[in-house]
Backbone as CSV, one residue per row, in Angstrom:
resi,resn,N_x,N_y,N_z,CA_x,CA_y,CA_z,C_x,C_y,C_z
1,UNK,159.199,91.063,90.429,158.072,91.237,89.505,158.181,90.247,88.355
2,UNK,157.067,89.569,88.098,157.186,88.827,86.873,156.384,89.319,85.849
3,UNK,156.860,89.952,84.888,156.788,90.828,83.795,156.389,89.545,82.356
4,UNK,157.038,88.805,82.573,155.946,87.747,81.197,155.720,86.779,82.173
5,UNK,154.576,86.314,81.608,154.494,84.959,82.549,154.710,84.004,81.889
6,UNK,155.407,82.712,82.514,156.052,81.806,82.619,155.125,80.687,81.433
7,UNK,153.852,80.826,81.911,153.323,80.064,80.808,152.885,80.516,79.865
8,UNK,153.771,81.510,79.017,153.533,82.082,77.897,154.615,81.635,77.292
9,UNK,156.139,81.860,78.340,157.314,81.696,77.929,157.134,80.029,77.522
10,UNK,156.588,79.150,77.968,156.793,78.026,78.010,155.653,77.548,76.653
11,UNK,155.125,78.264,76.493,153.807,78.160,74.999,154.478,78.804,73.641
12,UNK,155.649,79.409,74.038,156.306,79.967,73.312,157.467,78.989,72.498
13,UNK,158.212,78.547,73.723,158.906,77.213,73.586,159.068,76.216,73.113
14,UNK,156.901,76.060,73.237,157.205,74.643,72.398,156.751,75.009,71.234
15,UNK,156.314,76.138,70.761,155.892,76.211,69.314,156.978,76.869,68.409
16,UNK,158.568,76.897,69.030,159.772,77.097,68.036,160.494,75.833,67.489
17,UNK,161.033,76.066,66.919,161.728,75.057,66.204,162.849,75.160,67.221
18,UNK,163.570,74.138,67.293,164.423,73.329,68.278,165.701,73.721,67.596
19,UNK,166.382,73.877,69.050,168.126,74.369,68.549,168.917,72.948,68.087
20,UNK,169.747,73.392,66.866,170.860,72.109,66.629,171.425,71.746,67.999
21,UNK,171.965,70.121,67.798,172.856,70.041,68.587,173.947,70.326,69.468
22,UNK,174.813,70.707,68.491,175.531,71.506,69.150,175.389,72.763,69.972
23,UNK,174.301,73.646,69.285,173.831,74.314,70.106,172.975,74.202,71.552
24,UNK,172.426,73.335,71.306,172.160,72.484,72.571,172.379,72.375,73.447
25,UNK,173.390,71.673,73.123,174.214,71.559,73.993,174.976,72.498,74.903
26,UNK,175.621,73.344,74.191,176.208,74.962,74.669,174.950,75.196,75.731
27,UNK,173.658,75.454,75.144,172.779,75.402,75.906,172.662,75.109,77.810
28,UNK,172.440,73.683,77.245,172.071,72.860,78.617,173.752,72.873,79.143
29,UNK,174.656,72.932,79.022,176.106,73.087,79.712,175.801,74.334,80.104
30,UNK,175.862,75.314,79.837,175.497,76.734,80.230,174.155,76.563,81.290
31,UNK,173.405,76.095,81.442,172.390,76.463,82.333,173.310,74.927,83.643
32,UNK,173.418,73.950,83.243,173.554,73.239,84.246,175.126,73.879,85.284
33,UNK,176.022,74.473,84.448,177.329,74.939,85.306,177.655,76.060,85.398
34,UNK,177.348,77.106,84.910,177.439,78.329,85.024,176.280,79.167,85.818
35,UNK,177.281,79.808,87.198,176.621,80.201,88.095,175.812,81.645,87.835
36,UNK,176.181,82.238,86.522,175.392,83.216,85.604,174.764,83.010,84.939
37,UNK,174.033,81.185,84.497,173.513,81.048,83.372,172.162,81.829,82.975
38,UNK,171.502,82.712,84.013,170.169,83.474,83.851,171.134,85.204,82.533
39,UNK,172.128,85.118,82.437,172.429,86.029,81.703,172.722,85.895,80.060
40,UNK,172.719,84.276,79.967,172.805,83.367,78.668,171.072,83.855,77.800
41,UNK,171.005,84.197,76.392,169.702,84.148,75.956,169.086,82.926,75.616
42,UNK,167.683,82.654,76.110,167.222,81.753,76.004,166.786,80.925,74.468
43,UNK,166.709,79.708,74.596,166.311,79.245,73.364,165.643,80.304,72.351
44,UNK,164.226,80.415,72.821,163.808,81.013,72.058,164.057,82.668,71.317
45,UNK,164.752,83.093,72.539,165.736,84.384,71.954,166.843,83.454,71.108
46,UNK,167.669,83.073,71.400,168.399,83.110,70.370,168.322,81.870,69.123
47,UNK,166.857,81.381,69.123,166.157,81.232,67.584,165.711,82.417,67.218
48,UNK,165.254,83.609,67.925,164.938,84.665,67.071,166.252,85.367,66.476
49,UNK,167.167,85.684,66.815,168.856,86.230,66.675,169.269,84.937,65.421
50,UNK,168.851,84.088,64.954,169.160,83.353,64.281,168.518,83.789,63.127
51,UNK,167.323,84.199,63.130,166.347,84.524,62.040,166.687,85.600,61.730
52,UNK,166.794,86.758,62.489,167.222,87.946,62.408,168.326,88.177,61.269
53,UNK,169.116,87.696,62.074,170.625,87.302,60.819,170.568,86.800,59.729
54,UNK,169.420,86.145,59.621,169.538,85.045,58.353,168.627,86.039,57.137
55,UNK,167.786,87.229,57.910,166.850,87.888,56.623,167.535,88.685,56.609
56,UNK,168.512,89.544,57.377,169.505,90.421,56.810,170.684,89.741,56.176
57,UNK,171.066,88.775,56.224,172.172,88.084,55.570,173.651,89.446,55.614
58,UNK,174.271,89.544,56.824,175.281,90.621,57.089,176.674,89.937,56.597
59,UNK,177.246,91.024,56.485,178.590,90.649,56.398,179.360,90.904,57.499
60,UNK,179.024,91.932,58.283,180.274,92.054,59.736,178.958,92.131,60.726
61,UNK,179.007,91.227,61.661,178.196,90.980,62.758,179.169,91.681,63.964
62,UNK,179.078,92.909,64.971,179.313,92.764,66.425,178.610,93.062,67.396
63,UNK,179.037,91.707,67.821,178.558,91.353,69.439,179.389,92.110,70.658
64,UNK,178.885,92.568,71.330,179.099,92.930,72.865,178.577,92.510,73.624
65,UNK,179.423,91.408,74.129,179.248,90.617,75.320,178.659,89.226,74.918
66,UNK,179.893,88.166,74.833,179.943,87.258,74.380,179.515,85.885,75.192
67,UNK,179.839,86.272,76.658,179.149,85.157,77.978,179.912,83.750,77.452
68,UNK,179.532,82.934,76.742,179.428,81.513,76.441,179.276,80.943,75.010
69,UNK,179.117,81.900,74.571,179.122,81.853,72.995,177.405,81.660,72.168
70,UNK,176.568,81.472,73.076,175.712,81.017,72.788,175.033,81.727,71.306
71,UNK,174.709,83.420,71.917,173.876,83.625,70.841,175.208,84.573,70.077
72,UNK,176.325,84.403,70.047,177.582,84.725,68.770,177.070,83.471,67.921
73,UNK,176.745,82.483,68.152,176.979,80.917,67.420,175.801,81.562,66.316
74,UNK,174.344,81.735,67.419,173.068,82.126,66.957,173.244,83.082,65.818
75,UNK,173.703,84.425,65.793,173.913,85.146,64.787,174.651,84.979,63.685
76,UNK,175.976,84.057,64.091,176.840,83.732,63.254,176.156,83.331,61.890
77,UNK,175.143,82.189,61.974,174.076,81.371,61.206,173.677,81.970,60.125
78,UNK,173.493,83.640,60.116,173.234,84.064,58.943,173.808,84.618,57.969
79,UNK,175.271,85.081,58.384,176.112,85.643,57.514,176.367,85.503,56.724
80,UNK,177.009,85.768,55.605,176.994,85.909,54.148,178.318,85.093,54.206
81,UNK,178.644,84.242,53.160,179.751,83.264,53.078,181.099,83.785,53.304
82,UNK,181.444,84.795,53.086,182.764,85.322,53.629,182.631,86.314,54.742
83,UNK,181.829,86.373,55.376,181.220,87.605,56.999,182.090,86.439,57.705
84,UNK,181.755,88.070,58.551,182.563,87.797,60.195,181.789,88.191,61.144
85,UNK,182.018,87.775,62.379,180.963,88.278,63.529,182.452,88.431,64.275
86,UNK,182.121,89.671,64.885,183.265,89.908,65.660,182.751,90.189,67.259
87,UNK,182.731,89.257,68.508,182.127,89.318,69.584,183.560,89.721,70.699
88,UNK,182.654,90.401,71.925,183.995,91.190,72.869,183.160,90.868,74.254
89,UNK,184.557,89.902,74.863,184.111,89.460,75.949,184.859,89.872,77.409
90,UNK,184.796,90.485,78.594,185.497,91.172,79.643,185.949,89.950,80.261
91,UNK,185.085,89.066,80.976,185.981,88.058,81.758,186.825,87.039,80.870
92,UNK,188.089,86.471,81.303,188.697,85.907,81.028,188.254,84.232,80.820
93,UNK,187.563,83.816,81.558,187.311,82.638,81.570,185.712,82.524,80.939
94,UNK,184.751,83.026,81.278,183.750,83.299,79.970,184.540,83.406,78.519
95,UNK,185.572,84.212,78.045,185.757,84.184,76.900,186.510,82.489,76.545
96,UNK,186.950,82.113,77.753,187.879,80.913,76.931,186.545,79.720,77.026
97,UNK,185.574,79.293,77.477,184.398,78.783,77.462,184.046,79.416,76.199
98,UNK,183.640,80.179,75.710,183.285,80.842,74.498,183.416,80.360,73.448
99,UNK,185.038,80.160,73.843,185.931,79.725,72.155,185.931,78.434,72.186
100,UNK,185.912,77.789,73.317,185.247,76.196,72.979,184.497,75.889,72.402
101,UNK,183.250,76.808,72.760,181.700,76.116,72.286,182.169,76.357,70.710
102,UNK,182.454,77.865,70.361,182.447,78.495,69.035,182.946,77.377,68.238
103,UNK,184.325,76.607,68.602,184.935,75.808,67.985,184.066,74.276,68.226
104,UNK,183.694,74.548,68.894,182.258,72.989,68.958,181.172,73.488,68.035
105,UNK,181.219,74.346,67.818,179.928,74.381,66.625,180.653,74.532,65.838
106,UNK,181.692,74.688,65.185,182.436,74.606,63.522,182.142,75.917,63.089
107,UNK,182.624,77.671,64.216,182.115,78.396,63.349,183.374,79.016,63.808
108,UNK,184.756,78.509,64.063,185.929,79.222,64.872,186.227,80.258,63.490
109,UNK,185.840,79.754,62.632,186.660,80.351,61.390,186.004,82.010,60.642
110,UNK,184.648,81.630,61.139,183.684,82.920,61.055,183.631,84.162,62.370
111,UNK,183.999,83.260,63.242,183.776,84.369,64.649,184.933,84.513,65.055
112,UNK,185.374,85.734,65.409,186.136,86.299,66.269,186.375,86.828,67.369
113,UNK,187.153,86.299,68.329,186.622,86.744,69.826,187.807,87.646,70.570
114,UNK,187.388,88.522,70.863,187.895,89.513,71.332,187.320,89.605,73.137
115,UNK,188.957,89.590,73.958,188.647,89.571,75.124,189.713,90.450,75.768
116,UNK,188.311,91.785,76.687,188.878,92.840,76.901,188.175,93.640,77.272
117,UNK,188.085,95.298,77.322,187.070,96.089,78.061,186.639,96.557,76.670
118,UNK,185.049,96.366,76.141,184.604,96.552,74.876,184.592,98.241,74.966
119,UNK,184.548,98.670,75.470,184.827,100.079,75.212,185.771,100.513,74.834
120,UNK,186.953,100.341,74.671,188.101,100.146,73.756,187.986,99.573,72.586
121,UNK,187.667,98.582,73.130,187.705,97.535,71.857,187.085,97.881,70.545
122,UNK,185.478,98.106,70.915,184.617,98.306,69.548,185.537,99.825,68.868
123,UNK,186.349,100.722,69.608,187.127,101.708,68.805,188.047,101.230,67.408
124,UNK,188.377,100.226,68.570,189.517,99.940,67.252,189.067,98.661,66.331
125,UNK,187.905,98.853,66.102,187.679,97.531,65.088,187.088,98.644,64.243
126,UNK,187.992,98.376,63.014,187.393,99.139,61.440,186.512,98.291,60.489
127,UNK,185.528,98.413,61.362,184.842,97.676,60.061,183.033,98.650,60.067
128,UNK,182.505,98.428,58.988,181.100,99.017,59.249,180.105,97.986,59.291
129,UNK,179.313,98.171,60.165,178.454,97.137,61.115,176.931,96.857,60.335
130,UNK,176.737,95.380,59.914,175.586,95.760,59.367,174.375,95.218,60.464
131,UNK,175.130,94.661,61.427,174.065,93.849,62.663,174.913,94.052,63.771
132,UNK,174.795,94.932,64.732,174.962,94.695,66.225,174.405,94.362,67.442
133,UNK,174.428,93.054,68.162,173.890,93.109,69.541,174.503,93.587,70.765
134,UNK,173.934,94.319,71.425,174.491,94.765,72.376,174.196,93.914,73.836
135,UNK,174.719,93.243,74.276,174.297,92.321,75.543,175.601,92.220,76.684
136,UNK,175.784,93.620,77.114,176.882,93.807,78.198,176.981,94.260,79.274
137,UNK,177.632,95.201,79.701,177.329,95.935,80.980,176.244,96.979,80.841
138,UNK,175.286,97.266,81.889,174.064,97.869,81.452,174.616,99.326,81.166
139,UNK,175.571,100.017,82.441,175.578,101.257,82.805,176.550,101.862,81.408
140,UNK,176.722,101.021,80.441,177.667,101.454,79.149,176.944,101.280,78.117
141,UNK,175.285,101.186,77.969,174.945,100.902,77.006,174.763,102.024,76.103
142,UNK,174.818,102.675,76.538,174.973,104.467,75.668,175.684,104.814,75.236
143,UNK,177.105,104.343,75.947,178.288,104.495,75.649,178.185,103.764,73.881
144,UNK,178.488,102.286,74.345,177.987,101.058,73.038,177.023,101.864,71.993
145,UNK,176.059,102.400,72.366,174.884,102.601,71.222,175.941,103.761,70.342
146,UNK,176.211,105.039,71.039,176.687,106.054,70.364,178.460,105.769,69.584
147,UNK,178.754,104.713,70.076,180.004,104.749,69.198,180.051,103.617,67.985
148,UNK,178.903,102.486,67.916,178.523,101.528,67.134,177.546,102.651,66.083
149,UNK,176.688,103.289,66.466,176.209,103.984,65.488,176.940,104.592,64.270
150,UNK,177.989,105.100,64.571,178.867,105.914,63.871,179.343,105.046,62.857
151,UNK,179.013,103.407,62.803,180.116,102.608,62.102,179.424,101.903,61.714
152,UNK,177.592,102.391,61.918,176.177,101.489,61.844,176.191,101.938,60.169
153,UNK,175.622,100.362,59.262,175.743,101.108,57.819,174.430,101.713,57.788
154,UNK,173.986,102.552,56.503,173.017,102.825,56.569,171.521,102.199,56.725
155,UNK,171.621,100.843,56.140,170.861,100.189,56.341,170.981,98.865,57.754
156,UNK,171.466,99.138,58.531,172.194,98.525,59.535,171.402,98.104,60.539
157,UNK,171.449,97.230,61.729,170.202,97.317,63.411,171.029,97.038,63.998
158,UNK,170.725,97.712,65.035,171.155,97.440,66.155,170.244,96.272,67.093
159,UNK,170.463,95.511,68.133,170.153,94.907,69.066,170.389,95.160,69.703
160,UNK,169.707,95.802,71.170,169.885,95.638,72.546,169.203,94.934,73.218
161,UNK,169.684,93.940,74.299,168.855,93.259,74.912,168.903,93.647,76.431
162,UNK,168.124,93.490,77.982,167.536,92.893,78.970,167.183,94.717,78.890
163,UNK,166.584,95.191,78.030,166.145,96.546,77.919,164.472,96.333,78.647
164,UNK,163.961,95.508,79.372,162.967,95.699,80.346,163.861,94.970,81.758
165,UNK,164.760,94.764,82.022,165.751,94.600,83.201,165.007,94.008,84.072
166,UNK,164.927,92.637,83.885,163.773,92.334,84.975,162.602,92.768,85.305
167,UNK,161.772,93.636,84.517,161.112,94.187,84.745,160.521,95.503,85.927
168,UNK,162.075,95.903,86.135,162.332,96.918,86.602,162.363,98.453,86.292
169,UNK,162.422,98.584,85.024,162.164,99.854,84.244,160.308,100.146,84.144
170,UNK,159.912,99.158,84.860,158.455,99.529,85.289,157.995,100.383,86.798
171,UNK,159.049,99.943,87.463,158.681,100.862,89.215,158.748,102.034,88.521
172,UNK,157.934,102.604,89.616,157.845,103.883,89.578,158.917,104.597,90.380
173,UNK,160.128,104.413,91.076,161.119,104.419,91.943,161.836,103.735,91.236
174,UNK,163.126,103.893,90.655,163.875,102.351,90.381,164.872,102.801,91.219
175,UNK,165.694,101.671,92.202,166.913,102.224,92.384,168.101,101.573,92.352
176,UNK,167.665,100.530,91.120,169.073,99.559,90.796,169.758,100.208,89.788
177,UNK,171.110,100.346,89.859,171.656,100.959,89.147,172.010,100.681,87.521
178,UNK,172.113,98.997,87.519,171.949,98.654,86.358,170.671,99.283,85.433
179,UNK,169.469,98.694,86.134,167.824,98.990,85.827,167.800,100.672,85.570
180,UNK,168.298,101.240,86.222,168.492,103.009,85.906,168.831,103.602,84.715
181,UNK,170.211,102.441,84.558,171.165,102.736,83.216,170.167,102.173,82.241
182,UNK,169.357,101.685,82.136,168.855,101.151,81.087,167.275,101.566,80.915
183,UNK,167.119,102.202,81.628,165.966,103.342,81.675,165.902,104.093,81.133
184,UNK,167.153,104.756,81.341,168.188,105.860,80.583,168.363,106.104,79.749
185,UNK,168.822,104.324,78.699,168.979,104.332,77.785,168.002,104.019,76.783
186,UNK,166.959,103.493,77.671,165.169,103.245,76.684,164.730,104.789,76.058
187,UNK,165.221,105.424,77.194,164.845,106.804,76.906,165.805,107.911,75.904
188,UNK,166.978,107.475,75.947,168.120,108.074,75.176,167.533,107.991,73.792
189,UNK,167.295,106.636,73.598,167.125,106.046,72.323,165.788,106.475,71.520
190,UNK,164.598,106.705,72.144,163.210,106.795,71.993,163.642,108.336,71.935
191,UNK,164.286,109.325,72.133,164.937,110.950,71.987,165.560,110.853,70.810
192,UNK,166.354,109.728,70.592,167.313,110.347,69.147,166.761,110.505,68.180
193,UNK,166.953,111.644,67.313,165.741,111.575,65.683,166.675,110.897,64.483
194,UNK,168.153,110.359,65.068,168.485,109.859,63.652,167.960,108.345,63.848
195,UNK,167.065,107.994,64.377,167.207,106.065,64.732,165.765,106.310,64.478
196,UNK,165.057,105.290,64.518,163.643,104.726,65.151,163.686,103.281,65.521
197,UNK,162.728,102.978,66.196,162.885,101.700,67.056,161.392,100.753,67.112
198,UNK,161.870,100.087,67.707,160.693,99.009,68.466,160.817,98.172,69.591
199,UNK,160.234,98.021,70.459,160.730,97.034,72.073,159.313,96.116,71.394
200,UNK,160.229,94.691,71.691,159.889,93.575,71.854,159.803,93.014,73.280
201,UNK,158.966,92.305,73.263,158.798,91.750,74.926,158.926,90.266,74.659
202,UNK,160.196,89.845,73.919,160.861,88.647,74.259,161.891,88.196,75.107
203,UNK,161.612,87.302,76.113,162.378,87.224,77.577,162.373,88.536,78.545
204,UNK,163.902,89.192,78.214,163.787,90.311,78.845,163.910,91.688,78.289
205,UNK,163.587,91.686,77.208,162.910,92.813,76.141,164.337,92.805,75.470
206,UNK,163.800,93.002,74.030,164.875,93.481,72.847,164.680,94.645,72.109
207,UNK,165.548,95.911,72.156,165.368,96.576,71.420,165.877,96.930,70.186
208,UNK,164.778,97.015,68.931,165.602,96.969,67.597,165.234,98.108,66.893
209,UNK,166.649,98.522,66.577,166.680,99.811,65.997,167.741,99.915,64.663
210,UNK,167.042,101.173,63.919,167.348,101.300,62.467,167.475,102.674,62.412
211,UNK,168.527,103.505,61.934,169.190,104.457,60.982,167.617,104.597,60.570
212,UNK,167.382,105.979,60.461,166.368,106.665,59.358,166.590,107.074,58.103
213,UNK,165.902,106.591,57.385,166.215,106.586,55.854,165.841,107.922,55.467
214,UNK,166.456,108.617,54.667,166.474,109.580,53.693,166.675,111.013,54.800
């Protein structure tokens, strides 16, 4: 199913502002050699993850699920002069690609990469979160939402991304298991009364959510 069409994505494209170099680059290396590069966010997602960061201006950024470094670099961009983005990556060799690029864009000193099963991981990081993306295994994204919340500041968002899964959370049958888990979790989320939200239909949908005030 093609859920945006292509020449929207591509009208979209050319009316963003263009990634730095270095980023770029990460870019086009990521799509030309990596046999996952459809799991990398696209330009124009991660110029929006750039903006994002830059009007909240955070101090502790975490990422789940780091791939290539691409959009850790993207978020990194807005942090507040002494922030950290702390990103958690499962495969071994995605994370060491990671820390290349990170250190090819001049941000080794801001990001931290953590490589390991993030479900552990995000436990033992003490810090309180003022921006999280979530971009990992689908069938744990509940897992991710409910234990990042707890450490979400009050004024805090979350990011989840491929929350329209190919556009599979549209059958009326789904029976991919990823696409299920994230059905699941469209719906988990749209149930909780301490959050409220919004789905974006950029690439493969982003969902952004905020702590309820008062």
């Amino acid at each position: 199913m093609q859920w945006i069409e292509k020449i929207a994505e591509d009208y979209a494209e050319r009316f963003t502002t263009k990634l730095d170099d270095s980023l770029q680059k990460i870019y086009d290396d990521t799509l030309a050699n990596h046999e996952h590069a459809h799991m990398m966010s696209s330009d124009v997602q991660g110029k929006f993850l750039e903006f994002i960061s830059k009007l909240l201006q955070p101090k502790y950024i975490l990422e789940i699920g780091t791939f290539t470094g691409f959009s850790a670099i993207c978020l990194a961009k807005g942090l507040q002069e002494n922030g950290e983005l702390h990103t958690i990556e499962l495969r071994e060799d995605d994370a060491n690609t990671a820390w290349k690029n990170i250190s090819l864009a001049g941000m080794h000193s801001k990001i931290h990469l953590h490589a390991g099963d993030a479900r552990e991981i995000v436990k033992a990081l003490n810090y309180n979160w003022d921006l999280v993306f979530i971009d990992a295994d689908k069938t744990s994204y509940i897992t991710y939402y409910e234990e990042v919340l707890k450490r979400l500041n009050s004024r805090g968002w979350i990011l989840a991304d491929n929350v329209l899964f190919h556009g599979q959370v549209f059958d009326e049958k789904i029976d991919n298991k990823s696409a299920i888990a994230i059905a699941q979790f469209n719906d988990h989320v749209l149930k909780d009364k301490r959050t409220e939200q919004v789905l974006l239909t950029i690439r493969d949908g982003l969902l952004l959510i905020k702590k309820k005030q008062g």
